[in-house]
C-alpha positions, 0 to 999 in steps of 0.5 A, spaced: 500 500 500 503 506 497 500 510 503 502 511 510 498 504 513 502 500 508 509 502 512 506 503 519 503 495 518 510 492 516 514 496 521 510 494 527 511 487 525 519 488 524 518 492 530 515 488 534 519 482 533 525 485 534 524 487 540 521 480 542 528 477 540 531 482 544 529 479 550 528 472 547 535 470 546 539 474 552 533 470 556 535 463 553 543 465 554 543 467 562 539 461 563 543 457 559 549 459 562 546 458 570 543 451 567 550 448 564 546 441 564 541 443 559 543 446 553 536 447 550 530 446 554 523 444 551 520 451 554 523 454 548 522 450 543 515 451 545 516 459 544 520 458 536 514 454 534 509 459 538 513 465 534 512 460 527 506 460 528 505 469 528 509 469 522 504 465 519 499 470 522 502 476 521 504 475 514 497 472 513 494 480 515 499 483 511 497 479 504 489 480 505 490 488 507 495 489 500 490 484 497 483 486 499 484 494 501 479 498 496 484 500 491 488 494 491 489 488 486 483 484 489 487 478 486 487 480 480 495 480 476 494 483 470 488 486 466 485 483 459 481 489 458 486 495 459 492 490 457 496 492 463 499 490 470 493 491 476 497 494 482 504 491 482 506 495 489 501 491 491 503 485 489 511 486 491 508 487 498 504 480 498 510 476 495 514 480 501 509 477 506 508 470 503 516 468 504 515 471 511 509 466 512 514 461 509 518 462 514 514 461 519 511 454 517 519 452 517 519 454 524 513 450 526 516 443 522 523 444 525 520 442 532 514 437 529 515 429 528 517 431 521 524 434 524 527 438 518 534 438 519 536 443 523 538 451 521 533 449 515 528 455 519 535 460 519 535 459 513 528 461 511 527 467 514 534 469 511 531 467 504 525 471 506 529 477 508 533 477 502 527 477 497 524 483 501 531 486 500 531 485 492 523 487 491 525 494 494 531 495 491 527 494 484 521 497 488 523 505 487 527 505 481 524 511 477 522 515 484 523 522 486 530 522 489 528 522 496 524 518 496 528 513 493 534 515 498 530 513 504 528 506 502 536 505 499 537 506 507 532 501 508 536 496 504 543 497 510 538 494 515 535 488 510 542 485 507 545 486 514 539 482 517 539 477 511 547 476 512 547 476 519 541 470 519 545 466 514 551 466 518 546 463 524 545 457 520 553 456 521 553 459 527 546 457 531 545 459 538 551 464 537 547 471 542 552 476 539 549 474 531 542 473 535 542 481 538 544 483 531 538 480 528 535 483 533 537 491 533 536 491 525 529 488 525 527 493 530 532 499 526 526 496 520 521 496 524 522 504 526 524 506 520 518 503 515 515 508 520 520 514 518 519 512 512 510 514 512 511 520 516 516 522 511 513 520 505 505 521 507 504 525 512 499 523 516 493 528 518 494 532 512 501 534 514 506 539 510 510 534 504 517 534 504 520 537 498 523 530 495 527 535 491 532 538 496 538 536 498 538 538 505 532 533 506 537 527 503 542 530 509 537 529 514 534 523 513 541 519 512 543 523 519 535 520 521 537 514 519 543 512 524 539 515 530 534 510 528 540 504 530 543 508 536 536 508 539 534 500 536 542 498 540 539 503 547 533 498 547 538 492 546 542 495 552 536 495 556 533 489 554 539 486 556 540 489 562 533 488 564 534 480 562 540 479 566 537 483 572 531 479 572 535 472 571 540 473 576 534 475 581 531 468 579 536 464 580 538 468 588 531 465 589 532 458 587 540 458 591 537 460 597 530 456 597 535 450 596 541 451 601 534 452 607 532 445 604 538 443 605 539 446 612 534 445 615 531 440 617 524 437 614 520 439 620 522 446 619 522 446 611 514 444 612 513 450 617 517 454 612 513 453 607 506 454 610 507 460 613 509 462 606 503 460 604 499 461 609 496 454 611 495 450 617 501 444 618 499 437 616 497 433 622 502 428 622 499 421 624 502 418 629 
């Protein structure tokens, strides 16, 4: 959709995810470091298929609303009558979506009786960032210079996240490409967001001069504030992370060092005080 919610619909998803990854794998790495015994528990398994599962849906939302808005293609690709293309923006944007949603069937088969061999889902969704790169790359040809600036911008973050995600395939589990991947998905999801502001200003604002140098400046500039924002969320995440984890863990130390004390009379009074219940009767 060539339109202000056409930018903000992919932006949420890419913003959304992003931020979920910033949390997601600092999370599985303080516990994989406090658990040595358990690489990979079933809990997370659980929430790749879980995420599988909203990449289908997300990408599902976004094909139907490129389809099915009142000015788009409504399914149809080309026009016998006016012997041209129906809305082949529209139609960019739902091959964009359709590799997402492959990727997250991926996801949901790597951890299911079928058992692709594993990086199969890394892979995928590399695939699919590189198509969103080459369909945009194609998709601003002949656009006024601005306009064709701030999407080229765009491609740093969509070929960066797509090398990074192919090097997960190699390196899996590897937190420091697991983060990258992260803060380039947030940087899109901020910037698509950028990106309808600027060119369709939202409540009948001011347009930008599309022509003036000055605004190429800017947005370049805008765009690298983007990143430094997206790696102060990453920071926080982690940090919020490590501290939550490190509280979790003082906790079971210490609930296990007093059951390992006290004797198991007291445990059970401890533990109903906690609890406020009354102590067992205990039959003679």
């Amino acid at each position: 959709m060539a339109n202000f919610k056409g930018h903000a619909l992919p932006g949420s998803f890419f913003l959304l995810f992003g931020l979920w990854w910033s949390v997601k794998y600092p999370l599985r790495y303080f516990n994989e470091k406090g658990n040595k015994k358990s690489h990979r528990n079933h809990s997370y398994q659980r929430l790749d298929v879980i995420e599988g599962a909203a990449k289908i849906i997300f990408a599902m939302i976004g094909m139907l609303a490129e389809q099915f808005v009142p000015d788009g293609p409504h399914l149809y690709l080309y026009s016998g009558e006016e012997r041209s293309w129906v809305k082949l923006m529209n139609w960019q944007h739902t091959t964009m979506y359709l590799f997402y949603g492959l990727s997250g069937v991926v996801d949901v088969l790597t951890y299911s009786p079928l058992k692709l061999p594993l990086g199969m889902d890394r892979l995928m969704l590399s695939v699919a960032v590189f198509v969103e790169g080459f369909l945009f790359y194609y998709h601003v040809l002949h656009r006024p210079m601005l306009d064709k600036h701030i999407h080229s911008l765009l491609l740093i973050a969509v070929f960066g996240g797509a090398f990074g995600i192919l090097l997960e395939v190699f390196l899996r589990d590897n937190i420091v490409l697991e983060l990258f991947r992260a803060s380039l998905a947030i940087l899109q999801g901020t910037w698509f967001w950028q990106i309808g502001f600027v060119l369709f200003p939202p409540r009948g604002g001011p347009a930008w001069n599309e022509e003036d140098h000055d605004n190429i400046m800017f947005v370049t500039m805008c765009f690298f504030w983007h990143y430094a924002a997206a790696l102060l969320i990453m920071i926080a995440n982690y940090m919020l992370t490590y501290w939550y984890v490190k509280s979790l863990l003082a906790e079971i130390v210490i609930l296990v060092s007093r059951e390992r004390v006290l004797p198991p009379f007291l445990v059970e009074l401890e533990f109903c005080r906690q609890n406020q219940s009354p102590l067992p009767i205990r039959s003679e």
